[in-house]
N, CA, C and O of each residue as an XYZ file, in Angstrom:
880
protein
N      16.357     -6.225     -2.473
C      15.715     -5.079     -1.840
C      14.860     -5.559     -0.675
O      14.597     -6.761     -0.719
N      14.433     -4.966      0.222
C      13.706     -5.358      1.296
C      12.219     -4.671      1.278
O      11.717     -3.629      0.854
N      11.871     -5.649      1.860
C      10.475     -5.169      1.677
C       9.988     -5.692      3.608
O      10.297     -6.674      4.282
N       9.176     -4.529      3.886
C       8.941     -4.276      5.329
C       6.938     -4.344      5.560
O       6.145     -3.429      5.342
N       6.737     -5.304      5.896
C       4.977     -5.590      6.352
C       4.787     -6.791      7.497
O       5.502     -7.698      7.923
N       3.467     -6.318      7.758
C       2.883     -7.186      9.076
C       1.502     -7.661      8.596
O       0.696     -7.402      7.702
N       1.616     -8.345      9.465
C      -0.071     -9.281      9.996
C      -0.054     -9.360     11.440
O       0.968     -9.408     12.125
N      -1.598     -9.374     11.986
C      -1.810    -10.035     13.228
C      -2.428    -11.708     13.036
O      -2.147    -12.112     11.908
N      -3.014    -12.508     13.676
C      -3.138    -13.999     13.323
C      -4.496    -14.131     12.222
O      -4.644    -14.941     11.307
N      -5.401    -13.034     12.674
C      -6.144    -12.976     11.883
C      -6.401    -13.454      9.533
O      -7.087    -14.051      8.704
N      -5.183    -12.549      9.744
C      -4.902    -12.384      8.547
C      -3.376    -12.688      7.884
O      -2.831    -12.084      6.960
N      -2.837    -13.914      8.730
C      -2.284    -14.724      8.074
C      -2.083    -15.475      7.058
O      -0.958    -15.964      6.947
N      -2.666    -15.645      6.479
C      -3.646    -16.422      5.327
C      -3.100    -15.290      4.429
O      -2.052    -15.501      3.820
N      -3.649    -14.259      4.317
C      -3.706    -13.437      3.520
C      -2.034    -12.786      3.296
O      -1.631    -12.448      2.183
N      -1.158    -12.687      4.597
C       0.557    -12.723      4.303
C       0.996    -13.849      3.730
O       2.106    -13.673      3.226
N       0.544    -15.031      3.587
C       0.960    -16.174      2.910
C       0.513    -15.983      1.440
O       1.287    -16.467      0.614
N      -0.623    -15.350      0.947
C      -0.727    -15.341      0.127
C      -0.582    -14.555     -0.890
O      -0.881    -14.735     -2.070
N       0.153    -13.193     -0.083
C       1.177    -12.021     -0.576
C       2.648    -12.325     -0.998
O       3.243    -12.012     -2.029
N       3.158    -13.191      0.357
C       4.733    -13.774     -0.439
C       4.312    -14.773     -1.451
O       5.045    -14.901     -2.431
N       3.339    -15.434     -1.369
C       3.334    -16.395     -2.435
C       3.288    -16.040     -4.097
O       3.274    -16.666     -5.157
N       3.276    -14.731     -3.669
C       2.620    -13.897     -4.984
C       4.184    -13.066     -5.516
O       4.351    -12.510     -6.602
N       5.054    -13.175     -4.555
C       6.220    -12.351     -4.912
C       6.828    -12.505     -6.361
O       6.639    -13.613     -6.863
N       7.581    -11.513     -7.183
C       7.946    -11.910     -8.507
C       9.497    -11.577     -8.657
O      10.103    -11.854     -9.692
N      10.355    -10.711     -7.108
C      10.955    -10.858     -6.838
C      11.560    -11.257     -5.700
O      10.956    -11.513     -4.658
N      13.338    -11.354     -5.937
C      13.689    -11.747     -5.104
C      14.015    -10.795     -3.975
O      15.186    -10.427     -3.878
N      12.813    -10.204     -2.814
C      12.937     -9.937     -1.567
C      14.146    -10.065     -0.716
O      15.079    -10.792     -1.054
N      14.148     -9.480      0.213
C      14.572     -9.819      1.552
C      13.456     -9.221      2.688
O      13.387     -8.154      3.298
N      12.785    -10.202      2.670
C      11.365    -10.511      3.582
C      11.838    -10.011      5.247
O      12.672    -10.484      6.018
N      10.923     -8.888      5.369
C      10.839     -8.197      6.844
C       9.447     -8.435      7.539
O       8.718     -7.454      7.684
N       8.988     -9.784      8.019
C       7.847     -9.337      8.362
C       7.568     -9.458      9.856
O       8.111    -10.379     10.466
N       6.662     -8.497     10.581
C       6.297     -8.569     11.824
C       4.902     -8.947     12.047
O       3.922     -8.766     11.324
N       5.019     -9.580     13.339
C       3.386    -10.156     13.095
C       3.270     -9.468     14.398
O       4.263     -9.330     15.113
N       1.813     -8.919     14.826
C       1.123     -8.090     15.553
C       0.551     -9.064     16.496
O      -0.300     -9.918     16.247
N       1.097     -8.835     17.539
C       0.239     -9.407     19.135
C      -0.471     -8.365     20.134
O       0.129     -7.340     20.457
N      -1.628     -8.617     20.567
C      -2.632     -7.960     21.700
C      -2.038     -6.411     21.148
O      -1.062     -5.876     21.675
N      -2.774     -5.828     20.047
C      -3.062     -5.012     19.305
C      -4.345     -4.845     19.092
O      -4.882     -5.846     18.620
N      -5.088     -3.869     19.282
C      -6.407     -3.344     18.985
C      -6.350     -3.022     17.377
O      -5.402     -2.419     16.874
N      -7.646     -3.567     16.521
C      -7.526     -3.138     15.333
C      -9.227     -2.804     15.256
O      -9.948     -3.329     16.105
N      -9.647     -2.177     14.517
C     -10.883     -1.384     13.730
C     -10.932     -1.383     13.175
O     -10.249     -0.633     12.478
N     -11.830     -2.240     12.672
C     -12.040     -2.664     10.750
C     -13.229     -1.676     10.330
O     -13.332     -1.509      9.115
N     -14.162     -0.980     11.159
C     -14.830     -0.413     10.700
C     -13.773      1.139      9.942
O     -14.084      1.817      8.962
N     -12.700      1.264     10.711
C     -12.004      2.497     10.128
C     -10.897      2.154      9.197
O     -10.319      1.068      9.237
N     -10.583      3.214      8.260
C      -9.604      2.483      7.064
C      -8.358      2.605      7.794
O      -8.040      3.387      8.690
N      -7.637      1.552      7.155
C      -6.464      0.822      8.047
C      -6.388      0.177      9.442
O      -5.416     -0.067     10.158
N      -7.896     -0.055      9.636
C      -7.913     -0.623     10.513
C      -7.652      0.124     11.796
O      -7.154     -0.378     12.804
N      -8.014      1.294     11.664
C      -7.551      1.677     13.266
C      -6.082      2.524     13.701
O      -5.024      2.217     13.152
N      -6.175      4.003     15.114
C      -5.369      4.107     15.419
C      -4.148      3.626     15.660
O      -3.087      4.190     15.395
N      -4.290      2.627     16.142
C      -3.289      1.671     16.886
C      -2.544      0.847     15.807
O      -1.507      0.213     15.997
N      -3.323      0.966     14.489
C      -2.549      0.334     13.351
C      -1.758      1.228     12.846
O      -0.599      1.044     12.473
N      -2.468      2.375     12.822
C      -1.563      3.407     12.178
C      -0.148      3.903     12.286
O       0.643      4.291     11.427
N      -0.028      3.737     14.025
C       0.734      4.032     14.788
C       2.130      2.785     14.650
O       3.349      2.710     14.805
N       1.028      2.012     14.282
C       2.091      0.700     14.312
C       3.235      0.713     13.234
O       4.450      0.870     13.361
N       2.357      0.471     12.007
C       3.179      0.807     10.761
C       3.776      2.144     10.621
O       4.592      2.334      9.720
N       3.374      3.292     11.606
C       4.500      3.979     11.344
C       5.299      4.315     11.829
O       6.086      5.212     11.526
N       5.234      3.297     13.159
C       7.161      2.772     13.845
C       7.815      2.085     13.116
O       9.042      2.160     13.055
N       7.188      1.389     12.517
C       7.651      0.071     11.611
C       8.624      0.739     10.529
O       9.756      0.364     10.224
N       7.708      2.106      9.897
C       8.170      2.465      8.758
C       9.900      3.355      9.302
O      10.950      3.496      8.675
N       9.553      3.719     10.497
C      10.303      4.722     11.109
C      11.667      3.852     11.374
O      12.635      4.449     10.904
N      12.034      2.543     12.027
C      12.485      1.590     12.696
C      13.132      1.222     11.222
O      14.331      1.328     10.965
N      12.130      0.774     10.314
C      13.173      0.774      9.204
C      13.508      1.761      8.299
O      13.680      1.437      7.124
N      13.587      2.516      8.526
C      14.872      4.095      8.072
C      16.343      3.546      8.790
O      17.446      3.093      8.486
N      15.532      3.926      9.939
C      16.989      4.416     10.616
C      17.782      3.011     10.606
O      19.012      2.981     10.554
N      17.137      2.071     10.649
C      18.157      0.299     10.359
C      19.144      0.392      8.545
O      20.067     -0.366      8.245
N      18.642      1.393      7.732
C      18.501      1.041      6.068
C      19.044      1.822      5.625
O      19.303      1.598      4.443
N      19.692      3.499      6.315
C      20.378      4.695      5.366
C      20.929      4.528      4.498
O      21.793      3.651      4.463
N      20.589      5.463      3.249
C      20.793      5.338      2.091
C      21.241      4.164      1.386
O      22.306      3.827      0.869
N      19.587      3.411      1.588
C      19.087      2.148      0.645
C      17.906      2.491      0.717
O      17.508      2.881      1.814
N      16.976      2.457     -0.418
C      15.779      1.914     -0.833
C      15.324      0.772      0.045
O      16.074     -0.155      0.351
N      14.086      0.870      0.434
C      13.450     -0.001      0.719
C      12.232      0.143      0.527
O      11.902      1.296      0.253
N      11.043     -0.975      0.589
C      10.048     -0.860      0.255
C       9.283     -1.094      1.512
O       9.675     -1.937      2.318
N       7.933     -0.202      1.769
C       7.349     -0.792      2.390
C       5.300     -1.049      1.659
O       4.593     -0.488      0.822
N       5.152     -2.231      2.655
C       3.869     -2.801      1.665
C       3.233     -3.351      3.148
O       3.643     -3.673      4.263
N       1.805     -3.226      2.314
C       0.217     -3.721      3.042
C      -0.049     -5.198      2.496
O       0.141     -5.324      1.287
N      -0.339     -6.002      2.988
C      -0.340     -7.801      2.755
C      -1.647     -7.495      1.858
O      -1.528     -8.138      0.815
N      -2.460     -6.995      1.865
C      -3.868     -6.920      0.528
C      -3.261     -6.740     -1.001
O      -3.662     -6.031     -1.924
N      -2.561     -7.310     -0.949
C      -1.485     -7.039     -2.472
C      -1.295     -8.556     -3.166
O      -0.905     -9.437     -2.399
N      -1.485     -8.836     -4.243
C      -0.806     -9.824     -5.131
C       0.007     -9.073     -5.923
O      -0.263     -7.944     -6.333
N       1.282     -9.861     -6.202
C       1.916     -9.353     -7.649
C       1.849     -9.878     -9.084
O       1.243    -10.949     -9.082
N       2.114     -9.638     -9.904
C       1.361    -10.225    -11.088
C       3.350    -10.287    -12.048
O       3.896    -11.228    -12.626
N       3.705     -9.256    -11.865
C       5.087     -8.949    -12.371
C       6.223     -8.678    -11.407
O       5.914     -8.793    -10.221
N       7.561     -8.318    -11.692
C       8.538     -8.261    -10.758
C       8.443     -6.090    -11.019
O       8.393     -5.324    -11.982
N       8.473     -5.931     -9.090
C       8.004     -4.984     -9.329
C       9.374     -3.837     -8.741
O       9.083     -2.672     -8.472
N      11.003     -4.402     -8.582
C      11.632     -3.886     -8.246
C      12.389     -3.152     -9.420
O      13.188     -2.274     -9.092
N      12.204     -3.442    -10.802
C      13.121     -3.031    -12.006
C      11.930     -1.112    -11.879
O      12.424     -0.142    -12.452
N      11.019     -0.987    -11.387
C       9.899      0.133    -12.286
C      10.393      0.837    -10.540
O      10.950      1.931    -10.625
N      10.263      0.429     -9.463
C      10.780      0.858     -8.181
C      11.939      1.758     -8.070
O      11.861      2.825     -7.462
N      13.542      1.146     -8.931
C      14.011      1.740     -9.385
C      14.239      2.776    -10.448
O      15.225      3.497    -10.599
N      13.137      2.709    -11.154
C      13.223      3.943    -12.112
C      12.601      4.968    -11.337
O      13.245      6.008    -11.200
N      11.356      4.873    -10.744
C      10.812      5.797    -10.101
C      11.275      6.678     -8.889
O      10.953      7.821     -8.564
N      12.158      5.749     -8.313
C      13.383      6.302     -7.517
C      14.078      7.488     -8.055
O      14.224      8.570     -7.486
N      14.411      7.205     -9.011
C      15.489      8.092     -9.624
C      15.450      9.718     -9.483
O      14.607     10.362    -10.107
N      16.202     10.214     -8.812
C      16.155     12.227     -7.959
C      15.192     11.965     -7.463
O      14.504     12.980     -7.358
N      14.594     10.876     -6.964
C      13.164     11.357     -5.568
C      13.527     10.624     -4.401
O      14.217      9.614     -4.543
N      13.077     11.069     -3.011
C      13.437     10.400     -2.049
C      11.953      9.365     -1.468
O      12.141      8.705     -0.446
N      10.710      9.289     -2.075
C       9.848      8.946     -1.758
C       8.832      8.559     -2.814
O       8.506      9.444     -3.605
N       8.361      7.517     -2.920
C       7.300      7.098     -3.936
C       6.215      6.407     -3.301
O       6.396      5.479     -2.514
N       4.670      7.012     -3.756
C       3.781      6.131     -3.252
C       2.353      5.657     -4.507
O       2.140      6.462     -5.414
N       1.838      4.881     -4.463
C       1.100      4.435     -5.200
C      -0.266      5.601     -5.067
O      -0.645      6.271     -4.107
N      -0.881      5.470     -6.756
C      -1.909      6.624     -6.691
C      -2.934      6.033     -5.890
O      -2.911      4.820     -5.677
N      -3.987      6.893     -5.342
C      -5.242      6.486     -4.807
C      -6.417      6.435     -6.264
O      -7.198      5.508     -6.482
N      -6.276      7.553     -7.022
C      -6.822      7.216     -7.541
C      -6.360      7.240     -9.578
O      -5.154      6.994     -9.549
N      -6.581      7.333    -10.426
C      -6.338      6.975    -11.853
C      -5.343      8.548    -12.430
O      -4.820      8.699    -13.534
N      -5.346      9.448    -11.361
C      -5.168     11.226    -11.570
C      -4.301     11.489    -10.769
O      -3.236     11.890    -11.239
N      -4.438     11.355     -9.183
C      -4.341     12.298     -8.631
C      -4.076     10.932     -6.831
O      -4.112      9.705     -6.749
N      -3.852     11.981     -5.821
C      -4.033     11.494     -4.534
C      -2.816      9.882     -3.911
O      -2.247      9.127     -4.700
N      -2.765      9.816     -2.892
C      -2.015      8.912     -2.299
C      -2.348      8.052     -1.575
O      -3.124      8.207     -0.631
N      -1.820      7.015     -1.898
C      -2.229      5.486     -1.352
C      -1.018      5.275     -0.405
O      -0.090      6.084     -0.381
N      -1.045      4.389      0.217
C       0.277      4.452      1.380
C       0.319      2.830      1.525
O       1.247      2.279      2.118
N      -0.866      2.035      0.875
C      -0.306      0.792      0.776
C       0.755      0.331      0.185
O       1.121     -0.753      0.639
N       1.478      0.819     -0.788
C       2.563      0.256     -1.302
C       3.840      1.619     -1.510
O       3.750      2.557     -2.301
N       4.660      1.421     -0.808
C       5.931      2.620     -0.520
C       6.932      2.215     -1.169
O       6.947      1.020     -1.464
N       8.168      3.159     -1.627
C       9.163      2.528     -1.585
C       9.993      4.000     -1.080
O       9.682      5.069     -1.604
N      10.824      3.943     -0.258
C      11.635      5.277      0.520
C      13.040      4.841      0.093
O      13.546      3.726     -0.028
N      13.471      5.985     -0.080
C      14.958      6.354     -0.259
C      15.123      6.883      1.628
O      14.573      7.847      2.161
N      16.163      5.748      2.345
C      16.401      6.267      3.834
C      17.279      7.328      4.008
O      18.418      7.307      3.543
N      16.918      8.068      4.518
C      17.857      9.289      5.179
C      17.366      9.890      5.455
O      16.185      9.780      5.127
N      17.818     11.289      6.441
C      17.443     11.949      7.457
C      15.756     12.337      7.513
O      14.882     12.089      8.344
N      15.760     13.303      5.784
C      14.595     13.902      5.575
C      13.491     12.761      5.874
O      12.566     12.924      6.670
N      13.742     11.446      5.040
C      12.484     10.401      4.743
C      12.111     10.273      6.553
O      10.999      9.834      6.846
N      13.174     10.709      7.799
C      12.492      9.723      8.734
C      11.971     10.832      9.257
O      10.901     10.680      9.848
N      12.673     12.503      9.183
C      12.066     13.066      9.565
C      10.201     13.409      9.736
O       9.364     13.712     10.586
N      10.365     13.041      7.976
C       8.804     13.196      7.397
C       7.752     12.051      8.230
O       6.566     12.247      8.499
N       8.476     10.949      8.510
C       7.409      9.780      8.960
C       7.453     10.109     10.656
O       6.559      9.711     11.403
N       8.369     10.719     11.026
C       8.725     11.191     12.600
C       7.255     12.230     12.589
O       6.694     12.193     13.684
N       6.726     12.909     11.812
C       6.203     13.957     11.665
C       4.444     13.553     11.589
O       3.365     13.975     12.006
N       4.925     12.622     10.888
C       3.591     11.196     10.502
C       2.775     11.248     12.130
O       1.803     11.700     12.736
N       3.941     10.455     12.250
C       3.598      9.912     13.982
C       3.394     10.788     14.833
O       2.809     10.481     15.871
N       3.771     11.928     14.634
C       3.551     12.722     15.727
C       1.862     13.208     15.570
O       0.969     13.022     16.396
N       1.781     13.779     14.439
C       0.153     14.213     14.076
C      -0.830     13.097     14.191
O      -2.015     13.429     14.231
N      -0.500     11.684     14.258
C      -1.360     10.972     14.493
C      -1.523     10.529     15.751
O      -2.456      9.794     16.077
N      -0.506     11.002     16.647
C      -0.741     11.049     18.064
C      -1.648     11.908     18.607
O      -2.570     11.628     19.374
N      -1.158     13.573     17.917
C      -1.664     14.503     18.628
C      -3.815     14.888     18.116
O      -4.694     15.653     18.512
N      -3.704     13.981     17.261
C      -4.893     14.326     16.718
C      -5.892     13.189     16.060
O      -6.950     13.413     15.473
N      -5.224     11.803     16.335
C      -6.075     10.762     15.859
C      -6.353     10.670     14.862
O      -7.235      9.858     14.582
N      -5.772     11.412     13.895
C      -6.085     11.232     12.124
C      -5.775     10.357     11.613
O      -4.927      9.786     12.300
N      -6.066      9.599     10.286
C      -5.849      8.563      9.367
C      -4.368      9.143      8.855
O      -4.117     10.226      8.326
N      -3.450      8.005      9.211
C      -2.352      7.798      8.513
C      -2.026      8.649      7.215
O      -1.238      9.566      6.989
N      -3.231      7.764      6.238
C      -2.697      8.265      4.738
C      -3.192      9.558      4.580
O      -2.420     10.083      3.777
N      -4.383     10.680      5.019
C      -4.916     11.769      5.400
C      -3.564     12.853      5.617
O      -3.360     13.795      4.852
N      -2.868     12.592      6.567
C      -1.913     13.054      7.058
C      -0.490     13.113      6.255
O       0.300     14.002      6.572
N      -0.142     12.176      5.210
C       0.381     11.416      4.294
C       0.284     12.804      3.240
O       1.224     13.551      2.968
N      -1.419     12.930      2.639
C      -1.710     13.614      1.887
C      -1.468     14.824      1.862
O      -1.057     15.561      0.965
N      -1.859     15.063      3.331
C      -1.925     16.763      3.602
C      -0.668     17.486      3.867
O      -0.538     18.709      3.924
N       0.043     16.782      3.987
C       1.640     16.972      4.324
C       2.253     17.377      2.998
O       2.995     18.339      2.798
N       1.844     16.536      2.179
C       2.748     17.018      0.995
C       1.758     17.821     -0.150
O       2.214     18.784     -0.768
N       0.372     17.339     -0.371
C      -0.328     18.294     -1.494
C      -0.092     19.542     -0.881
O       0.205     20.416     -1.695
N      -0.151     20.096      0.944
C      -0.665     21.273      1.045
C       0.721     22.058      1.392
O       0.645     23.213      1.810
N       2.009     21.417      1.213
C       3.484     21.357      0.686
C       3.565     22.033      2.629
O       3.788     23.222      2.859
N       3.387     21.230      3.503
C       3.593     21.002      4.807
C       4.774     20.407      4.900
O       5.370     20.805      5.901
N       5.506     19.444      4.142
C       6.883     19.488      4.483
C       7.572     19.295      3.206
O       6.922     18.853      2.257
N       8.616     19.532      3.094
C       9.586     19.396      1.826
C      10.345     18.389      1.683
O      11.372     18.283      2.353
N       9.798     17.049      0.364
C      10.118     16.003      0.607
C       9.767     15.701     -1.048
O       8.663     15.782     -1.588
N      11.207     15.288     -1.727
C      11.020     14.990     -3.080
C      10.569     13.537     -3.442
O      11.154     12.477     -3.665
N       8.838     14.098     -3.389
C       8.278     12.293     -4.033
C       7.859     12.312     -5.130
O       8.263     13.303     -5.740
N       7.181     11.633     -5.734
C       6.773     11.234     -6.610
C       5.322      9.637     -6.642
O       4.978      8.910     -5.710
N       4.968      9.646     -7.726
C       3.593      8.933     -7.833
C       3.975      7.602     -8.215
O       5.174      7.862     -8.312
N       3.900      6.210     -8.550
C       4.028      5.322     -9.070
C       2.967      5.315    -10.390
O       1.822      5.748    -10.259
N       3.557      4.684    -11.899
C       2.320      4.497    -12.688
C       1.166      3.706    -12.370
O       1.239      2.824    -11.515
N      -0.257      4.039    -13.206
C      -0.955      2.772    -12.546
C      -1.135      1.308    -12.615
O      -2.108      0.629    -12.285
N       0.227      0.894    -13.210
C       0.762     -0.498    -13.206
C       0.759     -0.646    -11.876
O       0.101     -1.667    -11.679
N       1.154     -0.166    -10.745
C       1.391     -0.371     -9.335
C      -0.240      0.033     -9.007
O      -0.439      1.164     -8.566
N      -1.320     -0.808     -9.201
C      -3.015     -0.168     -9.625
C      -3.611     -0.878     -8.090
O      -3.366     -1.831     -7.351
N      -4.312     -0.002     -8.167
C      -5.071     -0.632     -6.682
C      -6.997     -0.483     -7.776
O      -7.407     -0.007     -8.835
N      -7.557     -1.279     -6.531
C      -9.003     -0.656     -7.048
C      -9.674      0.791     -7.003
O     -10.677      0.949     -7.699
N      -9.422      1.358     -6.599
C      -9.923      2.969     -6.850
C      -9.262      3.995     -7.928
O      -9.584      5.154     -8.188
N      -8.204      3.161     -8.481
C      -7.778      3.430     -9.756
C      -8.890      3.125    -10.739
O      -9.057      4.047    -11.538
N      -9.565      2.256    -10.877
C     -10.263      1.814    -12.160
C      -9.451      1.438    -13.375
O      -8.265      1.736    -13.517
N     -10.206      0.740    -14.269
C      -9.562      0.839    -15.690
C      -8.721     -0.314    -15.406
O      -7.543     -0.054    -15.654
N      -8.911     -1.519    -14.966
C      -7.981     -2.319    -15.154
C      -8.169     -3.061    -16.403
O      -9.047     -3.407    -17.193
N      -6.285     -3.168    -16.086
C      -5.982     -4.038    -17.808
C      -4.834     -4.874    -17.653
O      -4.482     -5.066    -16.489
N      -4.115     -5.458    -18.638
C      -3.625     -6.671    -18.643
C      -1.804     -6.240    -17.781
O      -1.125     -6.996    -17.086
N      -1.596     -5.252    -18.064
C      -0.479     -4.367    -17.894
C      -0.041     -4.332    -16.486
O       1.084     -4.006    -16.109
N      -1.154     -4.743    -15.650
C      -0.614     -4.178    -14.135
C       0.723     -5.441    -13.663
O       1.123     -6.500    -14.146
N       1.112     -4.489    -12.317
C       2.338     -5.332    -12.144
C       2.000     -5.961    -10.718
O       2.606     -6.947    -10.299
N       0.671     -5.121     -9.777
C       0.276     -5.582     -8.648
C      -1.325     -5.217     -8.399
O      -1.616     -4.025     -8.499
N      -1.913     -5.740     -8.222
C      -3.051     -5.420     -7.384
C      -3.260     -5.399     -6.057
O      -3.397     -6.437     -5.408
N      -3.313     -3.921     -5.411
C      -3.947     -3.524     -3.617
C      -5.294     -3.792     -3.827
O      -5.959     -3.189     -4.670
N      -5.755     -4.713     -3.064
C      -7.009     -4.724     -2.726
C      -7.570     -3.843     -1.517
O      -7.721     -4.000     -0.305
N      -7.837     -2.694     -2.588
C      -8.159     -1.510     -0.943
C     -10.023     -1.317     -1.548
O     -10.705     -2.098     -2.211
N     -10.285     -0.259     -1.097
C     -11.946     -0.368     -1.170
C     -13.129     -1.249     -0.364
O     -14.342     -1.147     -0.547
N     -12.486     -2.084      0.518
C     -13.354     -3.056      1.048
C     -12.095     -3.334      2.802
O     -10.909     -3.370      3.129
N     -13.150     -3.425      3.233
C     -11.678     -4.013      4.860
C     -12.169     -5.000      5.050
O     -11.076     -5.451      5.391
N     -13.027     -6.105      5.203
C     -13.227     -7.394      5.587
C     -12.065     -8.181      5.161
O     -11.356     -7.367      4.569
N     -11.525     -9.249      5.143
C     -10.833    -10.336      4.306
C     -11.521    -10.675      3.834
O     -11.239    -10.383      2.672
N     -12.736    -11.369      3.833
C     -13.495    -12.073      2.493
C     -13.457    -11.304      1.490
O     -13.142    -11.760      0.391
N     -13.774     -9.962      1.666
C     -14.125     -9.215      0.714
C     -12.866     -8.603     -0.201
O     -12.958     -8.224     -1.369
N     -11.680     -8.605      0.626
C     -10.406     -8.676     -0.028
C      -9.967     -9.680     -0.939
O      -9.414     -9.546     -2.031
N     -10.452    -11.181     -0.032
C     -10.050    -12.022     -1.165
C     -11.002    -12.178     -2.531
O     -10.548    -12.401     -3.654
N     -12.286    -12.029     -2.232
C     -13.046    -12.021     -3.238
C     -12.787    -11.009     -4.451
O     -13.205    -11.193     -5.594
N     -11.787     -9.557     -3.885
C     -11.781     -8.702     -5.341
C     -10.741     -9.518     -5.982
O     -10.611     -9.604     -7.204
N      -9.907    -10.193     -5.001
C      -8.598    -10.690     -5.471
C      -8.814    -11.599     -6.534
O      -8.263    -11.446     -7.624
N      -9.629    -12.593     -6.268
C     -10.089    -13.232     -7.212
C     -10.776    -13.072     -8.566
O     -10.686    -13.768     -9.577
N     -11.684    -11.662     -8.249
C     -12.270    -11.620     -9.533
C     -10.754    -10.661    -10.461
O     -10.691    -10.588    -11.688
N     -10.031    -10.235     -9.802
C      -8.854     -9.428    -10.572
C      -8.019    -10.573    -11.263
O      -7.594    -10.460    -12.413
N      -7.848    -11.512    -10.595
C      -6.957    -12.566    -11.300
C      -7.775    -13.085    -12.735
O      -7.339    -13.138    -13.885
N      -9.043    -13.419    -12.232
C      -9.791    -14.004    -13.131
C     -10.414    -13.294    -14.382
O     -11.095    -13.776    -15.287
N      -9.852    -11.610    -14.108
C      -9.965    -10.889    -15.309
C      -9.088    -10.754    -15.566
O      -9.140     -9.862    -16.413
N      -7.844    -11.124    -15.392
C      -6.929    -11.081    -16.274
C      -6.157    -12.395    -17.196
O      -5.314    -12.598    -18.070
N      -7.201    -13.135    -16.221
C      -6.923    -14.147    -16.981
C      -7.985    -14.731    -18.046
O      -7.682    -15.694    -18.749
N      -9.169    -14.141    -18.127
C     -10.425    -14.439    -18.721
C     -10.837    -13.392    -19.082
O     -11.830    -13.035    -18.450
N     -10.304    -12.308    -20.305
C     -11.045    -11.310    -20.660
C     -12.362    -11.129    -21.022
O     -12.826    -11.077    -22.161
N     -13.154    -11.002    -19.538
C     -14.315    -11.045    -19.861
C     -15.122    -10.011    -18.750
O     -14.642    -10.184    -17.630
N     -16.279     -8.923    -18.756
C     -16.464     -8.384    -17.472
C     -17.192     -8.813    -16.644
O     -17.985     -9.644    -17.086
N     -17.281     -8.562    -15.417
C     -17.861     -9.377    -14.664
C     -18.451     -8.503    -13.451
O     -17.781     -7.591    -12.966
N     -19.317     -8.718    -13.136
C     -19.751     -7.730    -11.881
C     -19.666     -7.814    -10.924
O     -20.111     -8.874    -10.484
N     -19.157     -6.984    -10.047
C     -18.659     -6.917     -8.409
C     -19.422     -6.279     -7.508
O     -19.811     -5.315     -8.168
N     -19.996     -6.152     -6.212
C     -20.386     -5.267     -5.936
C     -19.468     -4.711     -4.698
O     -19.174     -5.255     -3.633
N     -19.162     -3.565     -5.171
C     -18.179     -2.447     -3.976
C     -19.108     -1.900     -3.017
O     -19.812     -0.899     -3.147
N     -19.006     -2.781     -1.922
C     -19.572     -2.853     -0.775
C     -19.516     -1.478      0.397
O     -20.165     -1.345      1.435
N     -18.530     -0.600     -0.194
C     -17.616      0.157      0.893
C     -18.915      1.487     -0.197
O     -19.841      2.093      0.342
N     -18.580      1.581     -1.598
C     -19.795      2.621     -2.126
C     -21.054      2.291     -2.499
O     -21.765      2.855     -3.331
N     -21.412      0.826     -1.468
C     -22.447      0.542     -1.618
C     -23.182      0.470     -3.153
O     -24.389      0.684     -3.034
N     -22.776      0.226     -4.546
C     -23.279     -0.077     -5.582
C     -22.716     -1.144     -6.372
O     -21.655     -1.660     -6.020
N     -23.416     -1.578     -7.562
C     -22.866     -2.798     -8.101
C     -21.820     -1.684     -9.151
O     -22.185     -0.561     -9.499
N     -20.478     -2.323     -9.520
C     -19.762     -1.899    -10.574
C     -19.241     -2.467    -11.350
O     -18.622     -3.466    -10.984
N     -19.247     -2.088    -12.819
C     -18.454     -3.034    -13.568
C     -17.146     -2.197    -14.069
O     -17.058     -1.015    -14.403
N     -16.095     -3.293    -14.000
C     -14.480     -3.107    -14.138
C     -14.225     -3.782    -15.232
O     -13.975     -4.987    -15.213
N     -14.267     -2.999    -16.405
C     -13.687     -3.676    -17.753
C     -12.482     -4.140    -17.992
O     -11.739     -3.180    -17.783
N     -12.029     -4.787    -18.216
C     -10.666     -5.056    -18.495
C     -10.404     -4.159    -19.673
O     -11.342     -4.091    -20.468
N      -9.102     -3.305    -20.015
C      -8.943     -2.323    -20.566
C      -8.164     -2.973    -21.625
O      -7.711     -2.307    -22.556
């Protein structure tokens, strides 16, 4: 299966340490970003990122009709092989995205699209509203489909596919997004304490810098 992500030089380090983390066997798409404006103060880093990944996402449709492909954000380790649960979740949907949070809402770091017409239409649609109006990617993502703005059979991933604004982590997951924080240190640092709770059932305190308080993440 293919899997479609970037880096600029910055955060190289951190794409090395995403494939290094792979549990399957890929077919690695990656683009690396030159004299690109990015904004770390805004999530995803910025217009110009937004825009980016969603040529990227667009570019690979129309290369991929009717194949699955995945697309992914480098703030990710994998812990398990995450293409056997990809395919189930596939199954009668043309679109899957990871929860934002433990209920409800959409994360856009980790995709996997069924290609054809509708999927590019929908990301054609992406791009256009984030042209005409400067909105956040995943905002647009959301509002498109909770407020049933276009007709597009997706579906949620379980929270085995868990980011941090899920909560409740436990031994079960198959990847960790390190979203909640945009620095890299601060990416690698959740990264670390996630490994190290799953490998050391024990809790440990973090402080989530982005809601400004200390939190503790039990291992479940």
């Amino acid at each position: 299966m293919k899997i479609y992500y970037f880096s600029d030089t910055s955060f190289l380090d951190m794409k090395t340490n995403f494939e290094n983390s792979f549990k399957d066997n890929f077919d690695k798409n990656f683009y690396f970003l030159e004299n690109i404006n990015t904004d770390r103060t805004k999530p995803g880093s910025g217009i110009d990122i937004w825009k980016y990944k969603t040529e990227m996402i667009i570019n690979a449709i129309k290369n991929n009709l009717n194949n699955i492909i995945i697309i992914s954000d480098i703030d990710i380790v994998f812990y398990r092989p995450v293409i056997p649960t990809v395919m189930q979740y596939m199954k009668d949907y043309e679109i899957c995205f990871q929860k934002e949070t433990s209920n409800s809402g959409i994360n856009i770091g980790f995709i996997s699209i069924y290609c054809n017409e509708n999927t590019l239409n929908f990301w054609n649609k992406v791009y256009q509203i984030i042209c005409e109006s400067n909105r956040w990617d995943q905002e647009i993502v959301n509002d498109l489909i909770y407020n049933h703005k276009f007709s597009i059979k997706w579906n949620l991933f379980p929270s085995s596919i868990w980011n941090w604004s899920q909560g409740n982590l436990n031994k079960q997951i198959i990847l960790h997004h390190a979203n909640c924080v945009s620095s890299k240190k601060e990416k690698f640092e959740q990264m670390k304490y996630v490994y190290n709770s799953l490998n050391k059932p024990t809790n440990i305190v973090v402080r989530n810098k982005v809601r400004k308080n200390i939190r503790f993440m039990k291992l479940q």
